[in-house]
Structure formats: C-alpha cells, structure tokens
PyMOL commands that place a pseudoatom at each C-alpha (Angstrom):
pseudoatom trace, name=CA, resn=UNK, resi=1, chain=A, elem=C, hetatm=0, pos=[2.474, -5.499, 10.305]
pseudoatom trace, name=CA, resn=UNK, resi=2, chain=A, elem=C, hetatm=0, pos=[4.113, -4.863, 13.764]
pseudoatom trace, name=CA, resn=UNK, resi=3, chain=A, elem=C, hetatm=0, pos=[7.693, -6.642, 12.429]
pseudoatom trace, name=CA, resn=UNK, resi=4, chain=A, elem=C, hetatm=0, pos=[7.301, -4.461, 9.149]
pseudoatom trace, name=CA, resn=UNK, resi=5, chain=A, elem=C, hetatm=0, pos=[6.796, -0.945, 11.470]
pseudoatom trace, name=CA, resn=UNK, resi=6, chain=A, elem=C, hetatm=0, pos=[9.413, -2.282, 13.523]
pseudoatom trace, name=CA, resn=UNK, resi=7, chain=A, elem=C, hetatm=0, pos=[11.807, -2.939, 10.777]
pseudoatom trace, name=CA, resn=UNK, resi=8, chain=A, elem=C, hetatm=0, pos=[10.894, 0.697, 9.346]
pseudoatom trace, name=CA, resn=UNK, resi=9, chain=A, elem=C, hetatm=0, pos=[11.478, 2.335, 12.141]
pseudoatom trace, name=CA, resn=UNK, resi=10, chain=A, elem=C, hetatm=0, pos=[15.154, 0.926, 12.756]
pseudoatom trace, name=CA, resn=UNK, resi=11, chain=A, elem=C, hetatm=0, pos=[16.058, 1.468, 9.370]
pseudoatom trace, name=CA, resn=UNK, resi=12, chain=A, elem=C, hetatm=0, pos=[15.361, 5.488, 10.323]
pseudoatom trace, name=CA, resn=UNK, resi=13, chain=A, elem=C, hetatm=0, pos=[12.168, 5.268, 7.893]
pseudoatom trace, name=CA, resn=UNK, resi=14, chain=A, elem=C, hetatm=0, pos=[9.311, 8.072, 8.153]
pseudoatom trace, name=CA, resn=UNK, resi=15, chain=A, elem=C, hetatm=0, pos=[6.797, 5.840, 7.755]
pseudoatom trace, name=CA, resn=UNK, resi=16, chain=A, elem=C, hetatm=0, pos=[5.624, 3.118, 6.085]
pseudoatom trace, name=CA, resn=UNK, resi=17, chain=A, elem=C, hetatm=0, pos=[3.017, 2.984, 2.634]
pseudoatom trace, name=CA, resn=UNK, resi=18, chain=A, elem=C, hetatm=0, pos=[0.762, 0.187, 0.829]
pseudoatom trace, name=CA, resn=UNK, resi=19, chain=A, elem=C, hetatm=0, pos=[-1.287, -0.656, -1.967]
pseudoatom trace, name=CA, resn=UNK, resi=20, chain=A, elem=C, hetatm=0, pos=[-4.778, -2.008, -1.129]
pseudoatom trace, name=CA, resn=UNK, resi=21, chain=A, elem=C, hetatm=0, pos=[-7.619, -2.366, -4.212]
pseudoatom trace, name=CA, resn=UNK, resi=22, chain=A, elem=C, hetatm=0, pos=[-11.082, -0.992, -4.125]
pseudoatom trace, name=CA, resn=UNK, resi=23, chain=A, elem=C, hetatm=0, pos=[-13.863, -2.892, -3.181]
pseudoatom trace, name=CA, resn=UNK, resi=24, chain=A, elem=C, hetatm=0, pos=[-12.259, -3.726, 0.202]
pseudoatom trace, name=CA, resn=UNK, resi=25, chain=A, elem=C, hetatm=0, pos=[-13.406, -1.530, 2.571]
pseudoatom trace, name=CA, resn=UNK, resi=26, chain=A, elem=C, hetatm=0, pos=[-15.049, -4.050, 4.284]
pseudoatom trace, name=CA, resn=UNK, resi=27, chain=A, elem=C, hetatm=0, pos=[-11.821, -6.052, 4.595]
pseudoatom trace, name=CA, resn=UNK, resi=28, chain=A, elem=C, hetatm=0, pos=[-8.593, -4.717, 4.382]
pseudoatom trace, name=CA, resn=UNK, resi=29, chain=A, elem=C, hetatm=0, pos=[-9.081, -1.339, 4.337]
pseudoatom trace, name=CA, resn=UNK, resi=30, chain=A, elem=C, hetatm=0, pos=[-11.075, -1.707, 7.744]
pseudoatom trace, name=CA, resn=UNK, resi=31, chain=A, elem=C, hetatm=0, pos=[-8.078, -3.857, 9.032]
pseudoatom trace, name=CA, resn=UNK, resi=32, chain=A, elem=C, hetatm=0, pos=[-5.524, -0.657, 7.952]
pseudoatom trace, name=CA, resn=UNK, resi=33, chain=A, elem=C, hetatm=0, pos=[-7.546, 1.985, 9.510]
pseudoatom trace, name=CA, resn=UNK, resi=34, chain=A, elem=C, hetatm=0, pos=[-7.812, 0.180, 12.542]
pseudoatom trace, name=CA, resn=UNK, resi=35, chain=A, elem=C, hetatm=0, pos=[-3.356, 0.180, 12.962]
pseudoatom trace, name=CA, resn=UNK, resi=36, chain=A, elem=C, hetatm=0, pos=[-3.522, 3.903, 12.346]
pseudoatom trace, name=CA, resn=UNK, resi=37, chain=A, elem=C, hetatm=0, pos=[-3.098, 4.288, 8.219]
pseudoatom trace, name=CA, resn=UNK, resi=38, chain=A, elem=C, hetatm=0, pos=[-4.871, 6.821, 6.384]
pseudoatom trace, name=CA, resn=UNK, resi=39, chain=A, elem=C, hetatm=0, pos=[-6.145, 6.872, 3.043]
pseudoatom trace, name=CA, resn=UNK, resi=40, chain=A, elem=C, hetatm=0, pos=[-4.125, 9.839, 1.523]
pseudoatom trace, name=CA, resn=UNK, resi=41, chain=A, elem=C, hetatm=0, pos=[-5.045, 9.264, -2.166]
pseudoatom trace, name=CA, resn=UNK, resi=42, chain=A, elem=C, hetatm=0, pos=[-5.401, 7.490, -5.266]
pseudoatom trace, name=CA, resn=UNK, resi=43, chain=A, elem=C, hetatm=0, pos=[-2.480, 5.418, -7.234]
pseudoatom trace, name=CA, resn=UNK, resi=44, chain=A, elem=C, hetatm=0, pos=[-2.559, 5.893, -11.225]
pseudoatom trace, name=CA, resn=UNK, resi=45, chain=A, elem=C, hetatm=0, pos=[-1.629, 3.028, -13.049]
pseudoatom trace, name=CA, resn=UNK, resi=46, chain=A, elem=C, hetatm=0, pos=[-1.472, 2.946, -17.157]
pseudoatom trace, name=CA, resn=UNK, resi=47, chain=A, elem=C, hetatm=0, pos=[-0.954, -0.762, -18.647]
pseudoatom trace, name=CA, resn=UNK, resi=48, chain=A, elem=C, hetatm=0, pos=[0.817, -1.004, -21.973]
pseudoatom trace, name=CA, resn=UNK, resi=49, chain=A, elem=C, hetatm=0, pos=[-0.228, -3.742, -24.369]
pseudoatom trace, name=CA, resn=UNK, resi=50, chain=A, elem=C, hetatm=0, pos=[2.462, -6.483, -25.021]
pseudoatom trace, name=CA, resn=UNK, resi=51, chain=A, elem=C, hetatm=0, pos=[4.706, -5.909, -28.185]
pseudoatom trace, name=CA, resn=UNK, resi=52, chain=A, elem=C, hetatm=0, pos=[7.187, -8.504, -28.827]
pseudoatom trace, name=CA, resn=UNK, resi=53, chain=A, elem=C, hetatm=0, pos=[10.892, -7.159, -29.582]
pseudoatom trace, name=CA, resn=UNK, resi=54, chain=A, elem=C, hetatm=0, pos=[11.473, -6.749, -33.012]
for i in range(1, 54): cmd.bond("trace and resi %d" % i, "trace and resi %d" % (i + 1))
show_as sticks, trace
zoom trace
C-alpha cells in the first residue's frame, strides 16, 4: 500500500480508491481503515447474461 500511495502521489494523483466486498469488515476493511481510507459509498454493478455473437 505504501509503494501504491507513493506512486500516486508522484504521478500528481488526489488520492487513491479500491474495491473491497462485504462481509469483510473483520478483515480487510479493518486493515483499510486502519491506513486512513474511508468508506464513502456503495459500487453498483449490473451483470449481463452471455449471448454469443450472431
């Protein structure tokens, strides 16, 4: 996490932003609070059924 900050930062980034699943509080989500991110909201994510090319 520190190299990927780093690397944000000196590429004149605002910030940095990642995906983490529910039912991980007690993992990652713990290990993300503690380096300072937030949770800020939800992400929406609609799955389309496969159709093969016609």
């Amino acid at each position: 996490m520190d190299f990927a900050e780093k690397l944000a930062r000196d590429q004149g980034c605002i910030g940095t932003w990642l995906v983490s699943g529910f039912g991980r509080e007690e993992e990652a989500h713990h290990f993300y609070r503690a380096l300072g991110y937030e949770i800020t909201g939800y992400r929406f994510v609609k799955k389309f059924g496969f159709a093969p090319a016609e």
